[in-house]
Structures are given as C-alpha cells and as structure tokens.
C-alpha positions in Angstrom: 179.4 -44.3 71.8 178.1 -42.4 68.8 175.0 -43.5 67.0 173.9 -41.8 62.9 171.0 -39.5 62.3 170.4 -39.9 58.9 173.9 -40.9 58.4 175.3 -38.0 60.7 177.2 -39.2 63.1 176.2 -38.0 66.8 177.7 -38.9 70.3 175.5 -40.0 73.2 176.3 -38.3 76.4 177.8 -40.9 78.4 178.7 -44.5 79.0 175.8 -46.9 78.6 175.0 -49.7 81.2 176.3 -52.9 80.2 174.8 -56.0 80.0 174.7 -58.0 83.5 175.2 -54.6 85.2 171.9 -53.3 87.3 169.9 -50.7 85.7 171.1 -47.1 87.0 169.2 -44.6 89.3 166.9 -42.3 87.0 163.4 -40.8 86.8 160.8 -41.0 84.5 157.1 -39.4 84.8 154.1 -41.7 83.7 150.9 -40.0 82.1 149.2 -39.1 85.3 153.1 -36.7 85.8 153.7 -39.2 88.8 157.5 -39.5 89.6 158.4 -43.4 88.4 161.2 -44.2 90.0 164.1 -47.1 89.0 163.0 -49.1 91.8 159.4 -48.9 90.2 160.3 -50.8 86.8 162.1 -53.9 89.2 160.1 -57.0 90.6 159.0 -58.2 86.8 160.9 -58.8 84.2 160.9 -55.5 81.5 161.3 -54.7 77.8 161.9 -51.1 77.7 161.3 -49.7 74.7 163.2 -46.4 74.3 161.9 -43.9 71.0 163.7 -40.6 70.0 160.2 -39.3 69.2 156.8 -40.6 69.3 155.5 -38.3 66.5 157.4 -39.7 63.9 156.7 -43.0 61.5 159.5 -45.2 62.6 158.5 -44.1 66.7 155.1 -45.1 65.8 156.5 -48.3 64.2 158.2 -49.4 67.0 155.8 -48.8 69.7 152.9 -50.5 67.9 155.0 -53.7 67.8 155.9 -53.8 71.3 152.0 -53.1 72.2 151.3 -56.0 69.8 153.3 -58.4 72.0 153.0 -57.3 75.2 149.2 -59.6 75.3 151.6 -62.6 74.9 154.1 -61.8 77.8 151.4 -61.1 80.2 154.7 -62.0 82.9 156.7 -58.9 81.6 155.9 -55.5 81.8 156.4 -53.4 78.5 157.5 -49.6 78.7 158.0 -47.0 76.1 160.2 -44.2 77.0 160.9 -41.0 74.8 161.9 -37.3 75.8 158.1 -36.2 74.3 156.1 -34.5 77.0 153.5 -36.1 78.9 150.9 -34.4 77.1 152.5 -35.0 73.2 152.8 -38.9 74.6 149.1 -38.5 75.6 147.9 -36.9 72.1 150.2 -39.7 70.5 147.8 -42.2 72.6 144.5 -40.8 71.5 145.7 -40.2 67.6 146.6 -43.9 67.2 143.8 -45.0 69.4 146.5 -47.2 72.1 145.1 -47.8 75.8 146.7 -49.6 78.5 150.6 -48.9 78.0 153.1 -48.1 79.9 154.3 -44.8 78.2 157.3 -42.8 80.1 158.2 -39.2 80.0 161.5 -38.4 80.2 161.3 -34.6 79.8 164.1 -34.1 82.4 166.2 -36.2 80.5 167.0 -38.5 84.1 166.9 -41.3 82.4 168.8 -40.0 79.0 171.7 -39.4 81.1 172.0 -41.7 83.6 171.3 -44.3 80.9 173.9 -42.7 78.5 171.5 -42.4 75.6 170.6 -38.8 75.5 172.4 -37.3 72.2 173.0 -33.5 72.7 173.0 -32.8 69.2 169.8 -34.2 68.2 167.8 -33.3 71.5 166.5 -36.9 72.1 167.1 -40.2 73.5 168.9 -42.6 71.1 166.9 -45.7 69.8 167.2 -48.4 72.0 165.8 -51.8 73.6 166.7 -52.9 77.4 165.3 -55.8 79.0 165.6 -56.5 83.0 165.0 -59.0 85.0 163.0 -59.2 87.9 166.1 -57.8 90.3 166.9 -54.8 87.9 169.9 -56.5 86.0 170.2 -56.1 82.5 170.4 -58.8 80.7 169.7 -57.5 76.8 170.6 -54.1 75.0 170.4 -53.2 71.8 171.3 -49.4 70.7 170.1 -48.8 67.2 173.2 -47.1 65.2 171.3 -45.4 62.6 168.8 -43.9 64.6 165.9 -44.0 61.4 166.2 -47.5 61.3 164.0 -50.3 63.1 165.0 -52.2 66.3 165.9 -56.2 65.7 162.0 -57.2 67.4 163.1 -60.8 66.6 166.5 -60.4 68.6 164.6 -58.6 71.7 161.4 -60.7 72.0 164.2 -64.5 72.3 166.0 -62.3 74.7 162.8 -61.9 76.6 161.8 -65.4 75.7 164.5 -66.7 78.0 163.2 -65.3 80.9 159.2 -65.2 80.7 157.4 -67.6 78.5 155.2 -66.5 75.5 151.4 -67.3 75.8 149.6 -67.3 72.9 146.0 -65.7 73.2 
C-alpha cells in the first residue's frame, strides 16, 4: 500500500492486517520503557490511535480528540502509538499538559512492521486508526492516504460505538 506525504507518494513496508484478522505479534514500550506486549492491548475493546509524529500540529490534533473521548468510552481503552521516543512522547505530555493516556513507543519500529505501516522513506509510522475487540480481532482500520490530513473521528468513534456504548459524563 502506498500512502502521500504532502502529495509524495511513499510505500509502507508490508501488508497491513485486515479487517476480522487478529492483531499481529509486535512490541511497543509504555512511558515507564516497560515492554507492552500484543497480548497486553487484548481483554478490552481498543482504539489505537497511531501518529507519524507527536510534535507536529496535525499529531497533536489527533491525539487531543481521542483523549477528549476516551471519558465517554470508559469500556475501551485508548492508545496512541508513534515512533517518537519515550522521552519526546513524555515532553509532548508535559507541553500540552495531558495525564492519564496510554501513549506507546514504538522506537524499534515492532509494531511498524509487523503492522505494515512503517514508511521507509519518511521514517515513521503511517496515520492510522485500529480498533480491536476484546479477543484481539480487528474489526476497524482506517489508513490515512495523505498522511497531513485528519483521521475520519466520526467513522472510528460508530465503529467503536458498536461494540462499547458511549456514556456521557
């Protein structure tokens, strides 16, 4: 699959998971550089919200409006994952002033590969939005093609809608 960088086109490094297919074998490292496994993200229902780089506007963007529903999926789990470094994801954190998220490292690019989103040319995971449910299938994806553009939110939070029910607080 290829995927734009301001309009450039740029191949990802493999095949991606499809839909109804369980999430592949990868490793990600949370903000205390503990090892989170695959088998760490199943037994809840996930959004994972996949950034080429925190520390840029649309990154930000993103991230922010995932952290903004996450208080009304309190049945989900909500991850960001981006190849920044533990300690760029944790100056990201303190900058905008977020606690309590779920931010992923994927500095050894585990996870970009074995997901088939890491693009060799740019040096970064491709824009992306996976949900699981709670056995590890996937049962929503959505790749951004031009990778300065916005997710769909609307499309991903009625994908998780169907299988966790929004509480308003």
């Amino acid at each position: 699959m290829e995927v734009s960088v301001r309009g450039d086109k740029m191949s990802l490094s493999g095949n991606l998971p499809e839909v109804g297919t369980q999430l592949p074998k990868f490793k990600l490292f949370d903000q205390n550089d503990t090892k989170v496994k695959t088998a760490n993200l199943i037994g809840k229902v996930a959004l994972i919200s996949v950034v080429p780089d925190l520390e840029t506007p649309v990154c930000t963007m993103q991230t922010r409006k995932f952290i903004q529903q996450a208080d009304h999926y309190p049945a989900a789990k909500f991850y960001t994952v981006s190849n920044n470094t533990i300690a760029q994801q944790t100056g990201w954190c303190a900058a905008e002033g977020v606690e309590n998220i779920d931010m992923l490292s994927d500095t050894e690019l585990s996870f970009g590969y074995e997901m088939g989103l890491y693009i060799p040319n740019a040096g970064n995971l491709a824009r992306s939005i996976w949900i699981i449910d709670d056995t590890g299938k996937i049962v929503y994806r959505q790749v951004v093609d031009e990778q300065t553009d916005e997710p769909n939110y609307l499309a991903a939070i009625e994908a998780l809608e169907k299988l966790v029910p929004r509480v308003d607080v």
